[in-house]
C-alpha positions as CSV (number, residue, x, y, z in Angstrom):
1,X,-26.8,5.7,53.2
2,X,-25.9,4.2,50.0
3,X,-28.5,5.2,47.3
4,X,-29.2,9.2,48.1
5,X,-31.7,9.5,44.7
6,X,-34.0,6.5,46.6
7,X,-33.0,8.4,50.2
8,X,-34.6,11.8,48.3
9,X,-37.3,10.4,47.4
10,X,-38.9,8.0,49.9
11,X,-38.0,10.9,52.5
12,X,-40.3,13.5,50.2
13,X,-42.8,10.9,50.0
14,X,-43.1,10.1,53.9
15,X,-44.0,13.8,54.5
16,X,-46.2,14.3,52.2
17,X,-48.0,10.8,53.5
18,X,-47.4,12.7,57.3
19,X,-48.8,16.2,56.2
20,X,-51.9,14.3,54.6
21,X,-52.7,12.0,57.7
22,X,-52.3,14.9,59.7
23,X,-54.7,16.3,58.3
24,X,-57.1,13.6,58.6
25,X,-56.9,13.5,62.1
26,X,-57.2,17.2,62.0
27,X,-60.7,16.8,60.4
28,X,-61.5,14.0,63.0
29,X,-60.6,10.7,62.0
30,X,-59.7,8.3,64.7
31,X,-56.7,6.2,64.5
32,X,-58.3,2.5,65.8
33,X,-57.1,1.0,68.9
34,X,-56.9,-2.7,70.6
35,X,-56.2,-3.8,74.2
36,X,-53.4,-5.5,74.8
37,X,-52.8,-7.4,77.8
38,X,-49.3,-7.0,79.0
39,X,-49.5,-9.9,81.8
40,X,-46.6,-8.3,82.8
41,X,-47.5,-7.4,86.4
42,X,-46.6,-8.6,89.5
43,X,-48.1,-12.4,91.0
44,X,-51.2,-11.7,92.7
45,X,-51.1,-13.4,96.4
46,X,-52.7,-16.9,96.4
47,X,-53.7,-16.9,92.7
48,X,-55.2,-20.1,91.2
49,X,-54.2,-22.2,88.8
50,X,-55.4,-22.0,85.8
51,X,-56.1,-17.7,86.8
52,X,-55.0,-15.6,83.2
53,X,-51.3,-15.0,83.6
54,X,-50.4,-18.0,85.6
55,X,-51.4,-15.9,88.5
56,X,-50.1,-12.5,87.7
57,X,-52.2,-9.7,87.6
58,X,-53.2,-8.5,84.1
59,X,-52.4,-5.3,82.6
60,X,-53.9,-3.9,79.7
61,X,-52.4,-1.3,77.2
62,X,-53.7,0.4,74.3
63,X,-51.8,0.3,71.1
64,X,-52.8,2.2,67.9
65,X,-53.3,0.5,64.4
66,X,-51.6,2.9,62.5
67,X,-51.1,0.6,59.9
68,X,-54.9,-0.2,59.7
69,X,-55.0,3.8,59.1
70,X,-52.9,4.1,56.8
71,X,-54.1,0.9,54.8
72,X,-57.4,2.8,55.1
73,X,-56.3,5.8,53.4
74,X,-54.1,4.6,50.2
75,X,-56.2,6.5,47.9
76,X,-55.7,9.8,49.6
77,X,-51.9,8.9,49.8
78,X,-51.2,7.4,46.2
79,X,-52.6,10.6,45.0
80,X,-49.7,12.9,46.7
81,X,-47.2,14.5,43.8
82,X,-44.7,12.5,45.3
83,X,-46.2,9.2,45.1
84,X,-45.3,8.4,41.9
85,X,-41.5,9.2,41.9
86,X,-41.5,6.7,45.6
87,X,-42.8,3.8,43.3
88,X,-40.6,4.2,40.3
89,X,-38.1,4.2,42.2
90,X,-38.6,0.9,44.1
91,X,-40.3,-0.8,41.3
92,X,-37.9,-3.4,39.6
93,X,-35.1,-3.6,42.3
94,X,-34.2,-6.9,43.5
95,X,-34.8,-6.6,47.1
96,X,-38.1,-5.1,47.3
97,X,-40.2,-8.7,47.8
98,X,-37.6,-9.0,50.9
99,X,-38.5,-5.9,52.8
100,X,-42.4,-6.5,52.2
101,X,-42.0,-10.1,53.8
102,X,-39.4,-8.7,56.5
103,X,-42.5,-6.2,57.2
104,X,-44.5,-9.2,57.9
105,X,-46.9,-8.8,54.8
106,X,-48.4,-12.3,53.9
107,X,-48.7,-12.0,50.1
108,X,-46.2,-10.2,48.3
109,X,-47.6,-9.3,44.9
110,X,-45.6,-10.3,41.7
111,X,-45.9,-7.2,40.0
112,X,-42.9,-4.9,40.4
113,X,-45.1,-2.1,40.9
114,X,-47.5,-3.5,43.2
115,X,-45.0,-4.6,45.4
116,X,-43.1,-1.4,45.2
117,X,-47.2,0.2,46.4
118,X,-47.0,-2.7,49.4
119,X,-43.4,-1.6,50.0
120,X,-44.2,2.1,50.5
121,X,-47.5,0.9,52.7
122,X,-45.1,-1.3,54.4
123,X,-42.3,1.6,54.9
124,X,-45.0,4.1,56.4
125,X,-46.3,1.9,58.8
126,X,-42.4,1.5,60.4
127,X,-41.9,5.2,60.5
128,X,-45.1,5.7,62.4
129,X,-45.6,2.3,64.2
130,X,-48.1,2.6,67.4
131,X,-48.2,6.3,67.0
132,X,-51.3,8.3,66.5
133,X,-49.6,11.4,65.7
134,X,-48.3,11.8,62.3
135,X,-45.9,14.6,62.7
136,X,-42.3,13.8,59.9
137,X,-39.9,12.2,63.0
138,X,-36.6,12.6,61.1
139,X,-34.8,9.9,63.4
140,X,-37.7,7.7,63.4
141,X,-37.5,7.8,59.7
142,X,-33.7,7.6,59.5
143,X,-34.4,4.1,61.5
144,X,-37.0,3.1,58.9
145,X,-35.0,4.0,56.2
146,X,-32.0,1.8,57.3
147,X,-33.9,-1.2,57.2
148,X,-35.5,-0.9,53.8
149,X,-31.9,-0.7,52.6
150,X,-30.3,-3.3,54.5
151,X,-33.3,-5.3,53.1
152,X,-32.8,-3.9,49.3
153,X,-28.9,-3.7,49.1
154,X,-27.4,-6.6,51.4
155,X,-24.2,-7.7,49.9
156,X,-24.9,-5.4,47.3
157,X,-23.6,-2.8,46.2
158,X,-25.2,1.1,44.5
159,X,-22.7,2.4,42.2
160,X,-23.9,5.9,41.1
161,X,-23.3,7.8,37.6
162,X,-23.8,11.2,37.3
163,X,-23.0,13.8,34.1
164,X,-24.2,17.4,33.3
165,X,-26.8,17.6,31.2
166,X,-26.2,20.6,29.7
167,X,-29.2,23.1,28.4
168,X,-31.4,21.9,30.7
169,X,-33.2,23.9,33.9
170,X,-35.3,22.2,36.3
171,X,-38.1,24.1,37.9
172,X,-37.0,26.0,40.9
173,X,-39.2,23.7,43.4
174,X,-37.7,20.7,41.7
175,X,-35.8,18.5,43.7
176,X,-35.4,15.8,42.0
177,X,-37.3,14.5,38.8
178,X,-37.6,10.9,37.9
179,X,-37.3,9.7,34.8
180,X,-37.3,5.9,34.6
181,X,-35.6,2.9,36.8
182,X,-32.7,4.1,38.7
183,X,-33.0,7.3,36.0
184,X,-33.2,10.8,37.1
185,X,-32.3,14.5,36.8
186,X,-31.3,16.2,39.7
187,X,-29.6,19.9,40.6
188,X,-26.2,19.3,41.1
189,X,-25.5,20.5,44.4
190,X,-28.0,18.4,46.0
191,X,-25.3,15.8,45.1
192,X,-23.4,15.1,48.2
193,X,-19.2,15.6,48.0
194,X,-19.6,15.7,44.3
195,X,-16.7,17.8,43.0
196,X,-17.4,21.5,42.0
197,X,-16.3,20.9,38.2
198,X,-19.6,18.8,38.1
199,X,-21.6,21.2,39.8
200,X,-21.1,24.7,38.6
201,X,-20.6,25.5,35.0
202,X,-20.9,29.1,33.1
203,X,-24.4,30.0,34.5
204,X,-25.1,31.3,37.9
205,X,-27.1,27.7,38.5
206,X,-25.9,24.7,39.4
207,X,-25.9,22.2,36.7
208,X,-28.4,20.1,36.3
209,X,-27.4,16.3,36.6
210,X,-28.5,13.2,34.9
211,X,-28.4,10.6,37.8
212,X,-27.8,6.6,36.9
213,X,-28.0,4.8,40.3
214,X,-27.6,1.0,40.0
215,X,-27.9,-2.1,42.6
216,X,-25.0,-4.7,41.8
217,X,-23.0,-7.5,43.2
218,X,-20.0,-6.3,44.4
219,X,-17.8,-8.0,42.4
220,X,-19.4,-7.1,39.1
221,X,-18.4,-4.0,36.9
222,X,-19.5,-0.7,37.4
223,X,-22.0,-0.2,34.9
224,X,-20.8,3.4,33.6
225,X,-21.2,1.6,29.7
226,X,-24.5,1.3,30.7
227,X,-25.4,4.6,32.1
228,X,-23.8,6.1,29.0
229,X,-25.8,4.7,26.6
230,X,-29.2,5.4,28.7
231,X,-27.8,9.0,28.8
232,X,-27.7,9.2,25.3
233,X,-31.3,8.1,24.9
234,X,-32.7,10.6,27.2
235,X,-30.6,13.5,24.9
236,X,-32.4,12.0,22.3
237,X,-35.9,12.1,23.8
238,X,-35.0,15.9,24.7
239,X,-33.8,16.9,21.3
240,X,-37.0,15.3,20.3
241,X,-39.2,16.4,23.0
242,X,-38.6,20.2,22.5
243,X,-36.8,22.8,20.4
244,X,-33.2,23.6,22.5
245,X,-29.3,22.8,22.4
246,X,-28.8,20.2,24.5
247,X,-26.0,18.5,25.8
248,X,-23.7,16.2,27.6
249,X,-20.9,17.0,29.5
250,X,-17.4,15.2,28.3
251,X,-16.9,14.0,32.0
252,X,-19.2,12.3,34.1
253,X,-18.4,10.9,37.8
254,X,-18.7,7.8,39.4
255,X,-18.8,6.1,42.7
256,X,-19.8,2.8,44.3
257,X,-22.1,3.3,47.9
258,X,-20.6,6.3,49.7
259,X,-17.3,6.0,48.4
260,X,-15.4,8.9,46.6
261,X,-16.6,10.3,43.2
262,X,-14.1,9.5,40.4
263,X,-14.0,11.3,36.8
264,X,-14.6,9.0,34.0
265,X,-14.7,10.1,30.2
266,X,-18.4,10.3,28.3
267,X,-17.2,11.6,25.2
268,X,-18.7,14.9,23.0
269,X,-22.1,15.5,22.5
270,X,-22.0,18.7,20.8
271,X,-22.2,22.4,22.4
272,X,-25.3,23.6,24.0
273,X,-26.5,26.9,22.8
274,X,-29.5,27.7,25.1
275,X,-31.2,26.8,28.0
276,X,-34.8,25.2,28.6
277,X,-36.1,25.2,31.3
278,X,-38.2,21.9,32.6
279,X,-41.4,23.8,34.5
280,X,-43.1,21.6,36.9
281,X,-46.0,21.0,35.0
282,X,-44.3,19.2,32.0
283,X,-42.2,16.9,34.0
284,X,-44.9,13.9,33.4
285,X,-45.0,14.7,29.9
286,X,-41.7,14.7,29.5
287,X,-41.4,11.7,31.8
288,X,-43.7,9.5,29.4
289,X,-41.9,10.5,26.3
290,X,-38.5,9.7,27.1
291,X,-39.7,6.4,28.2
292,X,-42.0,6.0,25.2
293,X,-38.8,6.7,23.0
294,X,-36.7,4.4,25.0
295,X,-39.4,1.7,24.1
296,X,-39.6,2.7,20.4
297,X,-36.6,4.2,18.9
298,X,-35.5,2.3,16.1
299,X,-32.1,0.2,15.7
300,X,-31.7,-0.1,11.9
301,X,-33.9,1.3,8.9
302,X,-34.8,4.3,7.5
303,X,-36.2,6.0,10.5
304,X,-32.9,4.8,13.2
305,X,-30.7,6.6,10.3
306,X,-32.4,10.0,9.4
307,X,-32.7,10.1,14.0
308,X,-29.0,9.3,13.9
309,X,-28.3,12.4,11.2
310,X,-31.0,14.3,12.8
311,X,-28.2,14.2,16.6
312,X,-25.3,15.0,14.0
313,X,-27.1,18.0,12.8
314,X,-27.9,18.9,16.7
315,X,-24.6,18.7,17.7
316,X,-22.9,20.8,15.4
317,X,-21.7,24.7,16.4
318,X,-23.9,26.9,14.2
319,X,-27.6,25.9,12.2
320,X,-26.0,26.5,8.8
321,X,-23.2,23.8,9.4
322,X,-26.3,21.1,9.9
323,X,-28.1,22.1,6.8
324,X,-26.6,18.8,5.0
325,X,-27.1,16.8,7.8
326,X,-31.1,17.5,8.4
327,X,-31.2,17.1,4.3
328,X,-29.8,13.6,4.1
329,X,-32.4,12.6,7.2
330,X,-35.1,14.3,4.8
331,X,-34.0,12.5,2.0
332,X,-33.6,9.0,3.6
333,X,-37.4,9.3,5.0
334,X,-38.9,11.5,1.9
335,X,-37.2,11.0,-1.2
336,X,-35.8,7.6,-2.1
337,X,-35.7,8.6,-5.9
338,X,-32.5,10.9,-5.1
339,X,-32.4,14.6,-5.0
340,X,-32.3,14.8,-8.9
341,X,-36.2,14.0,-8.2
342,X,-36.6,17.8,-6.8
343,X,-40.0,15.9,-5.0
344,X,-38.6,16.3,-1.0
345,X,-40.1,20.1,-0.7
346,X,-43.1,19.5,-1.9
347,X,-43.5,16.1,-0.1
348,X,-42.1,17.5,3.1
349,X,-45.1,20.8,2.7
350,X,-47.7,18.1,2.5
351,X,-47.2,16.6,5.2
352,X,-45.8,19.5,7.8
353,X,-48.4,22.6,6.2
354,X,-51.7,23.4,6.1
355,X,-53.0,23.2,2.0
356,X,-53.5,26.9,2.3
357,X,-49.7,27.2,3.3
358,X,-48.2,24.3,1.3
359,X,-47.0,26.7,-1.4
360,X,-44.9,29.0,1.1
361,X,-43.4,26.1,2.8
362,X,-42.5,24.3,-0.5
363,X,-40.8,27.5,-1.8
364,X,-38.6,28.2,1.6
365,X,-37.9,24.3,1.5
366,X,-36.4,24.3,-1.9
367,X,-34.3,27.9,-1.1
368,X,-33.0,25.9,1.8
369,X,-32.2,23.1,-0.7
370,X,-30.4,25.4,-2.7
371,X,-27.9,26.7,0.1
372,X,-26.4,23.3,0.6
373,X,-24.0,23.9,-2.2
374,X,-23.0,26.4,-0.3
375,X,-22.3,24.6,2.9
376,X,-20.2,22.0,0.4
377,X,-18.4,24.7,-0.2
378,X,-17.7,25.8,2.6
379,X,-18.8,29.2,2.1
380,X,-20.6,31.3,4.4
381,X,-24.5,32.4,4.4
382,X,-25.0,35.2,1.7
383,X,-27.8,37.0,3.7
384,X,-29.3,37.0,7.5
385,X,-32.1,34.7,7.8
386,X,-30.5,31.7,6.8
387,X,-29.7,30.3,10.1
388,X,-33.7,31.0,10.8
389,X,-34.5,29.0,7.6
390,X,-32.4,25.5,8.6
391,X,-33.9,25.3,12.0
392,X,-37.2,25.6,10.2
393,X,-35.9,22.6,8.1
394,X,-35.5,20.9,11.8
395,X,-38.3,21.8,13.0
396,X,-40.5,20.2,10.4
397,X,-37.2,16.9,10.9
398,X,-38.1,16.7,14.4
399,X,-42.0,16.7,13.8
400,X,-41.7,13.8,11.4
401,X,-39.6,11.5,13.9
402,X,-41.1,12.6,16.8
403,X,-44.6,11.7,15.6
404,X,-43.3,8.4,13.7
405,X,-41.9,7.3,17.1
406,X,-45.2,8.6,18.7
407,X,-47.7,6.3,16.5
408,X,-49.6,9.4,15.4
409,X,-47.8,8.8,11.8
410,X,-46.7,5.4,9.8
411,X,-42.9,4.7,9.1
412,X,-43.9,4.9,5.1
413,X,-44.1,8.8,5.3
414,X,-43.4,9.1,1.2
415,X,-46.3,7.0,0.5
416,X,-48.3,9.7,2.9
417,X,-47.0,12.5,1.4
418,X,-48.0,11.0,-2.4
419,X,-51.2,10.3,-1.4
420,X,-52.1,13.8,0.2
421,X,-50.7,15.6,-3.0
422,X,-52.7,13.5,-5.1
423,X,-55.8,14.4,-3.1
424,X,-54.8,17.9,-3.8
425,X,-54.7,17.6,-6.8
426,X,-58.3,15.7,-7.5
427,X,-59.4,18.4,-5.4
428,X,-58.3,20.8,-7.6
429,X,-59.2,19.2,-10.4
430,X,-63.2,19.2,-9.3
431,X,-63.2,23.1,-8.1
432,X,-65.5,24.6,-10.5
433,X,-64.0,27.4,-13.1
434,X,-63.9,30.7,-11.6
435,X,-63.5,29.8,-7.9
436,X,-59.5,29.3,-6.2
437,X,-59.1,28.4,-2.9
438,X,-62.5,29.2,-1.8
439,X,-63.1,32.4,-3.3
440,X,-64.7,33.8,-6.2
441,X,-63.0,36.0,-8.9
442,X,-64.6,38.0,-11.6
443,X,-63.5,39.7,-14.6
């Protein structure tokens, strides 16, 4: 077995599919039949010529169409949990069209995920080929399995690249959660032969692992540059996704097929300082955003800077030692004018509060302002709370570029801002003497 992530999950797949067409039958659909005539049996004495089997007796068989079921029931089966991990996981490699013809499928469909959905149909039918029983057969599908990657991986090689991601717990019935091509997190001591290092860190869990597996020619390089910058885009998507102190491990491992694992350096990625844990339920949201950010994170500008300061401020040890980084990203996306301008509180309030609360945010903005002296300085926070107050500050950060990178907000977020205060402010304007904020006051 050379790729154990794609192993995982077309095994998880193929019994759900057999728990689900078990159940058909159970209810009482019929697997279809045809007669086949063997003509295998013996010459009957004095047979004519031109008599069906040059002469031998016919025999006559009936074999199931299994793959007729199955066909038959591809909306029951594309609707299994596991479905979805089985085709992002085929979709885009190289040898996919190859098994579908190899399966004898006539039209192979040019869309990577298509074929990857004829693929599967093709794979199911091998595992249960001219059986009308759908119990899991785990040698049957050991068989199956060894073709689709004889098909996929001839003269190929799967180099796999695997890290803690630290802060990070996967839902206890998680086995494995996809995250885009050849992308996933997985608990690290479903890892086979990986070394313990990897595996176990502080906690009583195993670490969770961020998994690169990649099809190459064997002669090519093993693409640990490239699995290290796609692990640093889905820190990124965490950091954005949800509130938590994420983090790489310095060492990753590496190894090509079934070969030994081999350390290779990462590099720092700052401490993590919590764990959150990944519950079932928000693995497709999560899923969507980290690809949607892989799609749209910026490589130069305003935005790609104050996201780059945004990490810095992540990564460092304590909340009050990011205050000047989560300031500059502020600045870059909310006050071009400088900080002599005093306008980034109130601009930040417009957009991150409710009118009724922009006051109280614009007043703990500007205290938080007025602590980076401090932190130039080098000087330690005068009173408890501050630590509380600058991851505020990067809460409202992480709003902003999450919902940039989302489309729910421009890239021009000062012009926003501006706008919305000078609403306030003709709102203001018109309320009638006598009333603030909705209410009436008298003498």
């Amino acid at each position: 077995m050379r790729n154990t992530t794609l192993h995982g999950v077309i095994e998880a797949f193929t019994t759900e599919a057999a728990g689900q067409l078990e159940a058909e039958t159970a209810a009482g659909a019929e697997v279809p039949f045809e007669l086949v005539d063997t003509a295998s049996g013996p010459r009957r004495p004095g047979g004519r010529a031109g008599e069906r089997g040059g002469g031998r007796v016919p025999l006559y068989c009936y074999r199931p169409l299994t793959g007729t079921f199955i066909r038959e029931r591809l909306g029951l089966l594309s609707a299994l949990p596991s479905y979805a991990a089985a085709v992002r996981a085929l979709s885009g490699l190289d040898g996919v069209e190859t098994y579908v013809r190899q399966r004898g499928e006539a039209r192979v469909p040019a869309d990577p995920r298509e074929s990857a959905d004829a693929a599967l149909r093709a794979f199911l039918t091998a595992v249960f080929a001219e059986r009308s029983e759908f119990g899991f057969d785990f040698e049957r599908f050991e068989a199956a399995y060894g073709e689709l990657e004889r098909a996929l991986y001839d003269g190929r090689s799967v180099t796999s690249v695997a890290a803690p991601l630290l802060g990070v717990a996967l839902d206890s019935e998680t086995r494995e959660m996809a995250i885009a091509e050849g992308l996933s997190l997985v608990p690290g001591d479903l890892l086979d032969d990986l070394p313990s290092e990897a595996v176990w860190g502080d906690g009583e869990e195993p670490n969770v692992l961020i998994v690169l597996t990649a099809p190459a020619d064997r002669d090519a390089p093993a693409p640990v540059s490239v699995a290290r910058v796609r692990f640093r885009r889905m820190l990124t998507a965490l950091r954005l996704f949800e509130r938590g102190g994420y983090a790489l491990g310095p060492i990753a491992w590496t190894r090509v097929d079934t070969g030994a694992w081999r350390a290779v350096p990462l590099g720092g990625s700052g401490r993590p300082r919590m764990v959150r844990r990944i519950a079932a339920a928000q693995e497709d949201e999560l899923r969507a955003f980290c690809n949607l950010v892989a799609r749209r994170a910026p490589h130069n500008g305003e935005i790609s800077w104050a996201l780059a300061r945004f990490e810095m401020g992540c990564e460092r040890l304590a909340p009050f030692e990011a205050l000047t980084d989560y300031l500059l990203a502020l600045r870059a996306l909310l006050e071009p004018e400088g900080p002599a301008s005093g306008r980034l509180a109130g601009r930040i309030a417009a957009i991150c509060a409710t009118p009724d609360d922009r006051a109280a945010m614009t007043e703990r903005v500007a205290h938080a302002i007025s602590l980076e002296r401090a932190v130039i300085g080098g000087l330690a926070p005068a009173h408890p709370g501050v630590d509380a107050l600058v991851d505020e500050l990067a809460e409202q950060l992480r709003a902003l570029l999450r919902d940039v990178l989302c489309g729910h907000l421009g890239s021009d977020l000062c012009a926003l801002a501006d706008d919305l205060l000078a609403e306030a402010a003709e709102a203001s304007a018109d309320r009638p003497p006598g009333r603030e904020s909705g209410r009436e006051t008298f003498a």
